[in-house]
KEZA-232812 format. One record per residue: residue in one letter; x, y, z of N, C-alpha, C, CB in turn. Coordinates in steps of 0.001 Angstrom, whole numbers, plus 524288, in hexadecimal, padded with zeros to 5 digits. Each point is the difference from the previous one (the first is absolute). Glycine has a CB too. Example, Ala and Ser with C-alpha at 12.3 -4.5 7.8 and 13.67 -1.06 7.14 Angstrom:
residues 2
A833867E9C681E787FC86804A68000080384804B0800007F89C7FB6B804DES80606808AF7F85280334804A68003C7FCFE80442802DA804A07FD8C7F79F
//
This chain:
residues 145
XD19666C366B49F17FCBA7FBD37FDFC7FB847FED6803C8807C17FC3A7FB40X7F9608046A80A3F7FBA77FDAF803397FDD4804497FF45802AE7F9998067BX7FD8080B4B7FAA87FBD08045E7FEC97FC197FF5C7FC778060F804F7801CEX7FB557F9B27F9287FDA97FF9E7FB167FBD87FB49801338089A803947F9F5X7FA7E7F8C8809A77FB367FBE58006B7FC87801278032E804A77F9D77FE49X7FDEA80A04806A67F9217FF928026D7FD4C803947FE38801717FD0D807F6X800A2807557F3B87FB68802937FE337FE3C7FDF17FC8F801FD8068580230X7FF457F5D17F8CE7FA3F7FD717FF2C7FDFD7FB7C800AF800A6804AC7FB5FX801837F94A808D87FE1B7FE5B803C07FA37803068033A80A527FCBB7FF70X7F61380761802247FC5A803DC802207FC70801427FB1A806A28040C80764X7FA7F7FCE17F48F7FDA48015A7FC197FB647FBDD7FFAC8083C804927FBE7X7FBCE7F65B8025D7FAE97FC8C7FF9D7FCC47FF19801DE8031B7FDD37FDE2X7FEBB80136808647FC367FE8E8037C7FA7980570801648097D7F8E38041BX7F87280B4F7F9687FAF28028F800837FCFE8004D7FB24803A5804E2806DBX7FF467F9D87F4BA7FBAB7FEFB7FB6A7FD2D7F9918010F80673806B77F80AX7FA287F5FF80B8D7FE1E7FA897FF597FD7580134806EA8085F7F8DB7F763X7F87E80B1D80A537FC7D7FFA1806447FAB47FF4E800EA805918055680215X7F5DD7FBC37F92D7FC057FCCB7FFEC7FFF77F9F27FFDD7FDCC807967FC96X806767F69780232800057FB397FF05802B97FDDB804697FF46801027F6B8X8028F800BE80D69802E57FE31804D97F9A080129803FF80D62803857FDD0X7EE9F7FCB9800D47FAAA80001803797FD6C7FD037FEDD7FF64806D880158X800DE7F4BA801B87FDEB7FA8A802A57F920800987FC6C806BA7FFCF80CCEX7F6D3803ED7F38C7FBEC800F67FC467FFAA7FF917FB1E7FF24803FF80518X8047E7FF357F88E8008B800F77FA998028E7FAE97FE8D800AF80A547FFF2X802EF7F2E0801FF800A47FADF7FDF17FF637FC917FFAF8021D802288001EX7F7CE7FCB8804D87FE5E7FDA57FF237FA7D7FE897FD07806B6800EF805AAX7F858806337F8E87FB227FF907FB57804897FECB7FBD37F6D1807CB8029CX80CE77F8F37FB06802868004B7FB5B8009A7FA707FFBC8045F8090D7FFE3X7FBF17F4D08035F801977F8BC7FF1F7FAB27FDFB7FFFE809557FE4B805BDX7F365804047FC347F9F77FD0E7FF8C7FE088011A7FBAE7FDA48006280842X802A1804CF7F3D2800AA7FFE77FA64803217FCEE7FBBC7FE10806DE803A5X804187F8487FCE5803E07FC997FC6F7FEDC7FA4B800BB8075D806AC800BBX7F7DD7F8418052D7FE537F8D7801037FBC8800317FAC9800027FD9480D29X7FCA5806207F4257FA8F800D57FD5E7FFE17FE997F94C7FE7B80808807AEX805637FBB27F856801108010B7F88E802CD7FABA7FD368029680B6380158X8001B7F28C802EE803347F95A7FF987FC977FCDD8000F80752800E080490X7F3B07FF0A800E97FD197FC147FDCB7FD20800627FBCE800337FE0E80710X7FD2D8073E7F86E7FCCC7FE577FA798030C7FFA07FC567F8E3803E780192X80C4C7FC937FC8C804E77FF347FCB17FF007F8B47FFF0807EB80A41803ABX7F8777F3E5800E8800F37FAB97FF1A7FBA87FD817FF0E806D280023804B9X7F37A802317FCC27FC187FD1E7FDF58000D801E47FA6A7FAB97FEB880887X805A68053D7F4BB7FD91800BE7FA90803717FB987FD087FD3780B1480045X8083F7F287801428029C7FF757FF1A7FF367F8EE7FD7E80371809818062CX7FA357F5C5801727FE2B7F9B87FF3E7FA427FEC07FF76807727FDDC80570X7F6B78053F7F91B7F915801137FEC2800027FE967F9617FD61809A180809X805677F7C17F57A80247801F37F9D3802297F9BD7FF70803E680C8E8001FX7FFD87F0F8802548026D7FCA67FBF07FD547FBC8802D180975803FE7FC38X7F29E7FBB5808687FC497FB40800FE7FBF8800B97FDD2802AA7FDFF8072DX7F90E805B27F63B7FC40801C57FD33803657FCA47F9C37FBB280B188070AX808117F6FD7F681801917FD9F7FC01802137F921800FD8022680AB57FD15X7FEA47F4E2805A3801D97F9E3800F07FC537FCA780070806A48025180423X7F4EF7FF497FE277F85B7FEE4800777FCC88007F7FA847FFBF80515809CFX802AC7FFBC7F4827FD947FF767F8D48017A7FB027FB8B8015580A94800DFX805257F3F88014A801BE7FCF07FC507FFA0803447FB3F7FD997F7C98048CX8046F80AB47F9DA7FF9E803307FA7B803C28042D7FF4C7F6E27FE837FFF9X80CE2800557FB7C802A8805D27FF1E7FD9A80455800A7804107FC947FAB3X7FE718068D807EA7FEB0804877FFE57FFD28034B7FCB1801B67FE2580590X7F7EE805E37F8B3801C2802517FA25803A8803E8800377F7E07FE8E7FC94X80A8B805DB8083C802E280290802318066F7FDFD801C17F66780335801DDX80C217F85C7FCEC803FD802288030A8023E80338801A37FFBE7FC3A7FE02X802A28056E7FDEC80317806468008B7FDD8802328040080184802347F71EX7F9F58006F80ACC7FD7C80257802A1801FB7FD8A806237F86A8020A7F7CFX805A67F825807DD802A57FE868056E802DF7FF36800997FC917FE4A801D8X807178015E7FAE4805BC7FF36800AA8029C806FA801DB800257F6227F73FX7FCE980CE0807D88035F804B28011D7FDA280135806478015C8045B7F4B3X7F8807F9D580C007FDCE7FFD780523802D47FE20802357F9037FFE77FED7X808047FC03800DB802EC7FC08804B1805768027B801287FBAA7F69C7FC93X807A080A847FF1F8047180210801227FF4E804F880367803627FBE27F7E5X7F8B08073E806B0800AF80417804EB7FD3E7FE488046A800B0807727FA7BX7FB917F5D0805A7800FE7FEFC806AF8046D7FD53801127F73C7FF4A801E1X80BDD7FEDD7FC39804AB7FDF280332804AB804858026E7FE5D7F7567F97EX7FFA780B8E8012F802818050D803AC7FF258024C801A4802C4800697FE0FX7F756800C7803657FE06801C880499802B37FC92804167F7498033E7FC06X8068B7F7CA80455802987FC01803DA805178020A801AC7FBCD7F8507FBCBX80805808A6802A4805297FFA87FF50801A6805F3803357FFF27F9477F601X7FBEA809B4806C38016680630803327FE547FEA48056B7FDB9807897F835X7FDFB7F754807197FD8A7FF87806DB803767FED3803C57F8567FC9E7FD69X80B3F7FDD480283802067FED18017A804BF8040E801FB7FB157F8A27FBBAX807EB809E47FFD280328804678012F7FEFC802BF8054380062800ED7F69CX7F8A480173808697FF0C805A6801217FF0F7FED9807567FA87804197F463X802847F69480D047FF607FDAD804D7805107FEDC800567F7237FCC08005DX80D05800B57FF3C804687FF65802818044C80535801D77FDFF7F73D7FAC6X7FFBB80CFB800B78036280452802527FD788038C804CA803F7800487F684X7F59080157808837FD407FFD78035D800C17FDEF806907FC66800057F6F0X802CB7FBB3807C8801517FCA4803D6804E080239804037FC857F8AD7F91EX8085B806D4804118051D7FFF18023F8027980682800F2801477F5D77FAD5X7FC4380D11805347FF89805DD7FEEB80296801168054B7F6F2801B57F992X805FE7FD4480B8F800A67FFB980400803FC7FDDE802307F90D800F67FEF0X806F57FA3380125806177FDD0800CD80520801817FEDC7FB5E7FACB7FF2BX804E1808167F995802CA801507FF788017380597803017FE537F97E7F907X7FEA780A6A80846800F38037A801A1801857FF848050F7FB74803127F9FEX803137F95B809EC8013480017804E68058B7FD0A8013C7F5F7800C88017CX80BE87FDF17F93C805A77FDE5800D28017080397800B0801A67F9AD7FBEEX804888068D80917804AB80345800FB80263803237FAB4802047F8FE807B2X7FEDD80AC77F71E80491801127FB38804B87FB44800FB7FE8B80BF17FFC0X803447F37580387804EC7FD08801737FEC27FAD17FE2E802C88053C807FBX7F88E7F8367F7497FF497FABA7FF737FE257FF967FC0D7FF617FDE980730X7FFC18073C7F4BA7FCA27FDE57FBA9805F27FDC97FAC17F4B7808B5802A3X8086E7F31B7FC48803737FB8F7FBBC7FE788041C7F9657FD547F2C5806A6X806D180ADB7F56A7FE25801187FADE7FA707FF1D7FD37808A67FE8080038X7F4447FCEA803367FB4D800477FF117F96F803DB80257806D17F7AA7FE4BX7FE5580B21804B27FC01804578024B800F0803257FAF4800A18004F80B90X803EB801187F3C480038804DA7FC797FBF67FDB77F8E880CAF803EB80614X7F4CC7F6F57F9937FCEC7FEF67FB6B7FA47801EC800A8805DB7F83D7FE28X7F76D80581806A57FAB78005D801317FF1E806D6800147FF917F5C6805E7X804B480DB77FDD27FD19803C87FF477FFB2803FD7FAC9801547FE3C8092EX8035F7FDEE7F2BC7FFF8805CC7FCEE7FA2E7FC9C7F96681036805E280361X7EDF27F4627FF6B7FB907FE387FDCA7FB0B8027C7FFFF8044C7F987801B5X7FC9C808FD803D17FA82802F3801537FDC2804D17FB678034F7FE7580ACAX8002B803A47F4CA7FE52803F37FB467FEC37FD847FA6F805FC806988048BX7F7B97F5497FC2B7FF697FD747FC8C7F7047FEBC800B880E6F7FBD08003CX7F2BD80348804C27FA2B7FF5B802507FB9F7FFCC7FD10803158040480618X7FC91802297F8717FB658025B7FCA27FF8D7FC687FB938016F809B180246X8042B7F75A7FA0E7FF417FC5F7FBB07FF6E7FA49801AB80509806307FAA7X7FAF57F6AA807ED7FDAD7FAEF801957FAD6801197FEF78061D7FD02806C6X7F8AA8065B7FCA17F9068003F8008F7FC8B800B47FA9D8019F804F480938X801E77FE397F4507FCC1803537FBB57FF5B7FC067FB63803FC809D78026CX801027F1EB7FD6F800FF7FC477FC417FBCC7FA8E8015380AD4804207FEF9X7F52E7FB4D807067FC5B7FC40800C37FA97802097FFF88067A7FB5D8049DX7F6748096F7FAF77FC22801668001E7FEA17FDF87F91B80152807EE8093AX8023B7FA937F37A7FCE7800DC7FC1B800D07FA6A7FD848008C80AB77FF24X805957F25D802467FE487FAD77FED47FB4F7FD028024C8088C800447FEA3X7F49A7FFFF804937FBF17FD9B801EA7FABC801487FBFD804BD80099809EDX7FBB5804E57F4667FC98801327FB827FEF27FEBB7FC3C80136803D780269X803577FD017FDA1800E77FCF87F9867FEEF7F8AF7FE038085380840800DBX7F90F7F55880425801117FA407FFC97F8877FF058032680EDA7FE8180196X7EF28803147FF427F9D180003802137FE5F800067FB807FF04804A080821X80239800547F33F7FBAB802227FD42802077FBEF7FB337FD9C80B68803DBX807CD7F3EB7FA7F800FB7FD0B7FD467FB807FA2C8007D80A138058B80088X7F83E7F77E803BE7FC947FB2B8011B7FA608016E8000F807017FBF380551X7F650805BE7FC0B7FA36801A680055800627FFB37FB5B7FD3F805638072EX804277FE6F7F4957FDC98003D7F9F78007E7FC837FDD980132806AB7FEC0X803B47F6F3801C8800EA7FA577FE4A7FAD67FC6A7FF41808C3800E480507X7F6257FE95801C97FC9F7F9F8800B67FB45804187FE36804327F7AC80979X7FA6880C2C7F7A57FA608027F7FD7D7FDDD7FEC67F9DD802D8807AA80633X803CD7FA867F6237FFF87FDEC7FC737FF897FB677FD9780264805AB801D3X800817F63D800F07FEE37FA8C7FF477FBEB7FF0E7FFB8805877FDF88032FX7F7A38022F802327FB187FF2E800317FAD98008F7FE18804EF8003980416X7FCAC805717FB8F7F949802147FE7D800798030D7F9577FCD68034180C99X8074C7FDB87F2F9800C38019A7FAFE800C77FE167FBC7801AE803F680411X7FF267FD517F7A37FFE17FEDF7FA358052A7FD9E7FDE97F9AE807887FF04X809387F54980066803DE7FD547FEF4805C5801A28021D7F9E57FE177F8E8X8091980327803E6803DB8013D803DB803CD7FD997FAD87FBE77FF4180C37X808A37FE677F77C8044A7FEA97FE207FEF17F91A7FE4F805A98087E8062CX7F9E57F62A7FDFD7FE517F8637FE6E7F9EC7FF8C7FD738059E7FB97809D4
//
């Protein structure tokens, strides 16, 4: 059994060894702060722009599906910086000292990519959603209300 663990154990740690360089993680976290904040401004730009109109919106639907994906952008982000983050720590624990929540965290990691890929395109989607929305509202030809 311990064999099995430190080989993928070893395994992992050389598919995630770009990510154990003090560089690479810390451009990868300075991307995501990035993609979070403009996540949280489109977010509170959108329902203070509508709260300032006083007026149904002729779009809900539209922002209602915007908003929901930035929250999960929000939500991934959060994931992808905390595993990020703890990458290091976890690896420099002893085998002897690592708890059941090491093993949760490391067999989370193969999960990574899909964090990223899910918060990328939710950010797309929940931008372009809201943008068309208030564009629509705004400048366009009726709508729903």
């Amino acid at each position: 059994m311990e064999s099995t663990l430190k080989y993928s154990d070893e395994k992992l740690l050389e598919a995630l060894r770009p990510l154990l360089e003090p560089s690479m993680r810390k451009e990868l976290i300075d991307y995501y702060k990035w993609q979070v904040n403009l996540s949280v401004f489109v977010l509170t730009f959108s329902v203070t722009l509508l709260s300032l109109l006083k007026s149904a919106p002729k779009h809900p639907y539209m922002l209602v599906v915007g908003w929901v994906a930035l929250a999960i952008c929000i939500f991934f982000n959060w994931l992808l910086v905390k595993r990020i983050v703890s990458i290091p720590l976890a690896f420099s624990t002893p085998a002897e000292f690592r708890t059941i929540l090491h093993t949760i965290f490391f067999n989370s990691l193969s999960l990574i990519k899909l964090y990223g890929n899910v918060q990328n395109w939710a950010f797309l989607l929940g931008t372009a959603m809201v943008t068309l929305a208030l564009v629509l509202g705004l400048f366009g030809r009726g709508g729903g209300g």
